[in-house]
C-alpha positions in Angstrom: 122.4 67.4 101.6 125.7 68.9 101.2 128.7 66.9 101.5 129.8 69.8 103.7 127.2 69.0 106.1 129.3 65.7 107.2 132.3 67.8 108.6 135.1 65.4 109.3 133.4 62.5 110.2 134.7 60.2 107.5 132.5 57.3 108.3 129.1 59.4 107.2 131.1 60.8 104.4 131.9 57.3 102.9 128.4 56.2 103.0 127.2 59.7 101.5 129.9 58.3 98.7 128.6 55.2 98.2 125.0 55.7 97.9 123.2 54.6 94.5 122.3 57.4 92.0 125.4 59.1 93.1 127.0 60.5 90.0 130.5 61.8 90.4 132.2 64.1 88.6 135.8 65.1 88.9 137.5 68.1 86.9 140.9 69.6 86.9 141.1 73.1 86.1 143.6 74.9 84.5 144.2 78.1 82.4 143.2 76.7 78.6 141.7 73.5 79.3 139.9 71.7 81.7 139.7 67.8 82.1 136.8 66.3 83.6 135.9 62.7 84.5 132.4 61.4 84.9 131.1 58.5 86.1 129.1 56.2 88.8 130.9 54.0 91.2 129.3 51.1 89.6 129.6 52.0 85.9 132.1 53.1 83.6 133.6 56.4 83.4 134.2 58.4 80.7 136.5 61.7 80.0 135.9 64.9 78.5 138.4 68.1 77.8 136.8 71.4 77.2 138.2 75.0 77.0 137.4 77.6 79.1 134.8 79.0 77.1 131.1 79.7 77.4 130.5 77.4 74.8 132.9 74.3 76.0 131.0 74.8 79.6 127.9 74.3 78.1 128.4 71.2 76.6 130.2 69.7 79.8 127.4 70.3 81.3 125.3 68.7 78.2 127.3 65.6 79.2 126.6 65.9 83.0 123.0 65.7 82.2 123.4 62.9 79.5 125.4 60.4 82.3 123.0 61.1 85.0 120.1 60.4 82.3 122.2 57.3 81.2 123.0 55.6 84.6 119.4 56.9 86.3 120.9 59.1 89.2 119.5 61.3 91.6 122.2 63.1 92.8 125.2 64.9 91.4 128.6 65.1 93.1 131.3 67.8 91.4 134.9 68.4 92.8 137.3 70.4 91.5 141.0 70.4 91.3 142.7 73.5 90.9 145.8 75.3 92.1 145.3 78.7 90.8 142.0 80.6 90.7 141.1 79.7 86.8 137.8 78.3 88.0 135.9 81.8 87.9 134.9 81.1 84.5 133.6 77.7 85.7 
């Protein structure tokens, strides 16, 4: 399910949130570098930086797949941060 799906109803947004196996990723985009944060609500997070490069994008995603491997989740959450459109390459 989509976290779209909730609309504004913030009550079935929070629990989408707080479900186990929820891994939650964060990044702010910008024009050379990106920062990303990953982590579970539970568990520790940890932060990356990566270029924007074919490359850099595949080992952030490398690391997705090695935290939701590590804490055992189900689900993925990204959201972006971004002011100007430099997330095309993402």
């Amino acid at each position: 399910m989509r976290l779209k799906n909730y609309g504004r109803n913030q009550k079935k947004r929070k629990e989408y949130i707080q479900q186990n196996g929820l891994l939650l990723v964060g990044v702010d985009v910008s024009k050379a570098k990106d920062d990303a944060c990953i982590g579970t609500l539970d568990s520790g997070r940890c932060r990356i930086g990566f270029k924007n490069a074919r490359a850099a994008f595949k080992g952030f995603e490398d690391a997705i797949r090695k935290n939701v491997f590590r804490n055992k989740c189900k689900r993925v959450l990204v959201a972006m941060f971004l002011i100007v459109k430099f997330y095309y390459n993402l």
